[in-house]
N, C-alpha and C positions, 0 to 999 in steps of 0.2 A: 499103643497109640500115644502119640506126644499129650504129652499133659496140658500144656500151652495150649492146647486145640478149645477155641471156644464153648464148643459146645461139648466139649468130653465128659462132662455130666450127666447132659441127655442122652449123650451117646453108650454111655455103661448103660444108665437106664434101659435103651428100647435097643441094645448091644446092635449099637449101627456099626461097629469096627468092620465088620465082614461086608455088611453093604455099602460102604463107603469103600472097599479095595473092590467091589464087585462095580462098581460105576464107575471107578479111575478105571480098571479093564475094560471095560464097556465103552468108555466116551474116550481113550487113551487106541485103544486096539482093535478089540472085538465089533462095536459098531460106530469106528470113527465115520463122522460124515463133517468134518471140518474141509473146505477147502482144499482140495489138494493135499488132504490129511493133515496141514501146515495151520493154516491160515487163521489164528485165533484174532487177531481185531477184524470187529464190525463195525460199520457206521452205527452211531446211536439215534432211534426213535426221539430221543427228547431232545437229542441235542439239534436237528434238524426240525422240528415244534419251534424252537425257538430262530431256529436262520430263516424258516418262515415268517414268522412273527415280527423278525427284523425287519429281513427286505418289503414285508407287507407295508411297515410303519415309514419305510424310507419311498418308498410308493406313493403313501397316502396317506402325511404324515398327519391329518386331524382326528380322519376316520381309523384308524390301526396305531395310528402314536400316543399323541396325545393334545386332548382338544384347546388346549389354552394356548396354544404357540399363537406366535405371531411374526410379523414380517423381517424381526430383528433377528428374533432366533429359529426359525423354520429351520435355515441353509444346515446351522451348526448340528440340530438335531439328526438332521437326515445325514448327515456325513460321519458324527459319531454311531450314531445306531444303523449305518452300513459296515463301518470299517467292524464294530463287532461282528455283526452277523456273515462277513466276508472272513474274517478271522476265525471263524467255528467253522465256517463252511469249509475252507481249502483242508481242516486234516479231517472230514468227513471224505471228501473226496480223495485223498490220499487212501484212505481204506479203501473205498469202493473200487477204485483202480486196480486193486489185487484182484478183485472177482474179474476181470478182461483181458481178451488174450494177450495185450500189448502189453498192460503191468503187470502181469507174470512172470517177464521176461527183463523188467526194469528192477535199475538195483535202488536202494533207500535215496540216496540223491537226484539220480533222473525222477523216479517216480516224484522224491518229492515237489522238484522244478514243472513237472506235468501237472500235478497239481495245483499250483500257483496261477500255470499259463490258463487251465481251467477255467476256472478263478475268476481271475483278470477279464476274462471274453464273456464269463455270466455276468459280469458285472459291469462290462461295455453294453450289454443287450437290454438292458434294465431302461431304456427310455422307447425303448421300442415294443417289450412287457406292455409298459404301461400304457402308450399307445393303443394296443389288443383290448386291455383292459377296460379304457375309459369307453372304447366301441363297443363291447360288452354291456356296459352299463347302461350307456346311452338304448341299446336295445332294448334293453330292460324293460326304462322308462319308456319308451316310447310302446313297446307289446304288450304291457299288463296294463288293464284299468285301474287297477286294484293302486297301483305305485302313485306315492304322490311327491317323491324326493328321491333325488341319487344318493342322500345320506340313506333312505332307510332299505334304499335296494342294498347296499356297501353292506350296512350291518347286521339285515334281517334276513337275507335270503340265501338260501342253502346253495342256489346254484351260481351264485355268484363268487361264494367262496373255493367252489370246487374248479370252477373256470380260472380263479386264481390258482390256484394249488396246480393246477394242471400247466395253467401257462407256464410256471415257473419248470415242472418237472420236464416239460417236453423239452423245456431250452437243454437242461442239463442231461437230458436224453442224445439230444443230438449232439453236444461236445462231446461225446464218449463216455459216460458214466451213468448207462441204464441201471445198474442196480438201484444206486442212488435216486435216481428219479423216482424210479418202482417203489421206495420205502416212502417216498413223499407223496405222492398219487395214493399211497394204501392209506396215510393219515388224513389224507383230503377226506380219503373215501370213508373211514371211521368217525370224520364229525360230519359230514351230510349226506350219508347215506348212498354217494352217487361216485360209482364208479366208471373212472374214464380213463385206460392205458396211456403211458407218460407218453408213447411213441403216436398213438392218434394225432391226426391233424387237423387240425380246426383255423378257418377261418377268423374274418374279424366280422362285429359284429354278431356272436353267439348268445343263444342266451337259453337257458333251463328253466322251464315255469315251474316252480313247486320241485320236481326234483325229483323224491326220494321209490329209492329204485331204477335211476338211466344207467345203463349198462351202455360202453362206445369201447368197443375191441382195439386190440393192437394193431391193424393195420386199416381200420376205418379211417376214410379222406372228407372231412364235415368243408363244406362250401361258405361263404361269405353270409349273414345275415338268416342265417338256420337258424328257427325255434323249435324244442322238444317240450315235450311236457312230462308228467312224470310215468314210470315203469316202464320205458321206451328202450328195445334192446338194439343196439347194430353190432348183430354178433356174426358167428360164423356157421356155415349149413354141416358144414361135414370137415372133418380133420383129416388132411393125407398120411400116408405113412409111407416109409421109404419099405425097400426088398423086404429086410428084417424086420417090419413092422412098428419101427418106431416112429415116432410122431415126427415130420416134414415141420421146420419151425420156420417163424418170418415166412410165410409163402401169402401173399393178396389174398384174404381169404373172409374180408369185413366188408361191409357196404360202400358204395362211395355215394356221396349225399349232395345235388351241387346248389349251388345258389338259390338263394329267397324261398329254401321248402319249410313247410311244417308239417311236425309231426306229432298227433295226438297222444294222448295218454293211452298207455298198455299196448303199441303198436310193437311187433317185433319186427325184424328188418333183417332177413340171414341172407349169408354167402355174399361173393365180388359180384354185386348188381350194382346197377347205377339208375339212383333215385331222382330224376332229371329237373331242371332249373325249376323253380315256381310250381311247384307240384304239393299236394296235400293229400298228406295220408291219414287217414281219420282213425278213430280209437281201435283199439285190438284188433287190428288188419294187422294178418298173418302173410310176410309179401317174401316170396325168396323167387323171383324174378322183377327184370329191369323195367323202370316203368319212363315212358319217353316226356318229355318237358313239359310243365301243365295239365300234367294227370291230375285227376283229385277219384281217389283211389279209398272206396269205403268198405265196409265188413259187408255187407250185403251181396254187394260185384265179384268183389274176392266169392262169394259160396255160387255165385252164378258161372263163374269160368269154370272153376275147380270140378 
């Protein structure tokens, strides 16, 4: 063993020489699961923490920046603290590109001008984010009694960070760079508890009360001015598999949810049913059929059909 090797102190000590060439064979040969056996760069967790952090701050720059700006220096802040977190952003997305069948097949300079054009289009969509967003809030304010400011919805509420965190990943879901969306939606979903696939589609005017535990699938279609409240699932009933048995992916297989519903705490919602306009589903209704416009659909009814 090289001498140089930092730890080759501890490594006589607890004679890791043999388990350090038994894990280069292992992670090298024996149980490579890299990429296409290739593929060692990933997108970084922190480093997309912080492109969040950015474009949140260029967003909404009192509430996420910083609260002393003013009218002189707002523009310069949000222009500097984009152009960084657009800058971290494009060689994340240069990684993620490799996990897709297009940039598997792109050599270092296409991918990396793909990356760029990326880039460039999340960062044209950034006023129409916000747009989402501020209908978001407004929701907010306007469905909980409890709310007495859009600052303290902005800073206090779980599902408003997650409806962030989501806006952003979906957009970059749909330019072509699902992984990267998927590692942003997973950190959404590690600070508030509330998981929602980058690929879901949500309306405007959204809004999550309390939050913790919403589960919204990959192929779930959320309608315009939907409230959930918390441990609300729109999952799926059953999973197809093709001849061979393997799992049928991307197939409709989540709720579709349309206009002005709510839906209470602990309610679950499986398979491609449609939860029709102005309709309310009250707490732990177990629903895996379609319920037509202005239902109001309780635990009770659900044991009286069933």
């Amino acid at each position: 063993m090289n001498s140089d090797f930092p730890y080759s102190g501890g490594s006589v000590h607890w004679h890791l020489g043999p388990v350090i060439d038994a894990l280069r064979t292992s992670r090298e040969t024996t149980h490579n699961i890299r990429h296409q056996r290739r593929v060692r760069e990933l997108p970084s967790r922190e480093v997309l923490r912080q492109v969040v952090d950015g474009v949140s701050a260029a967003l909404f720059p009192t509430h996420y920046g910083r609260p002393d700006l003013n009218d002189e220096s707002i523009d310069f802040f949000v222009g500097d603290t984009l152009t960084v977190a657009l800058d971290r952003l494009v060689e994340q997305v240069r990684r993620a590109l490799r996990f897709t069948p297009q940039g598997e097949e792109l050599g270092e300079p296409e991918l990396a001008e793909r990356a760029r054009a990326i880039t460039r289009d999340f960062a044209a969509s950034l006023p129409d984010i916000r747009g989402l967003l501020v209908s978001d809030v407004q929701a907010a304010l306007a469905g909980d009694p409890a709310a007495t400011s859009v600052a303290e919805i902005m800073l206090c509420y779980p599902g408003t960070i997650a409806i962030l965190y989501h806006r952003l990943a979906h957009r970059l879901y749909r330019l072509g760079v699902p992984f990267l969306a998927r590692l942003i939606a997973d950190i959404g979903h590690s600070l508030t508890g509330i998981d929602i696939h980058p690929a879901a589609s949500i309306g405007a005017s959204f809004f999550i009360d309390h939050g913790t535990g919403v589960v919204i699938g990959e192929t779930a279609v959320i309608g315009e001015r939907v409230r959930l409240y918390q441990a609300v699932t729109l999952g799926a009933k059953r999973f197809p598999v093709d001849p061979n048995g393997a799992l049928v992916k991307g197939t409709p297989r989540h709720p579709i949810v349309e206009d002005d519903v709510v839906i209470y705490a602990g309610a679950t919602i499986l398979g491609r049913i449609t939860v029709g306009a102005g309709s309310t589903i009250g707490g732990n209704v177990w629903l895996t059929q379609s319920v037509p416009p202005g239902s109001n659909v309780s635990q009770a009814q659900m044991r009286n059909t069933e």
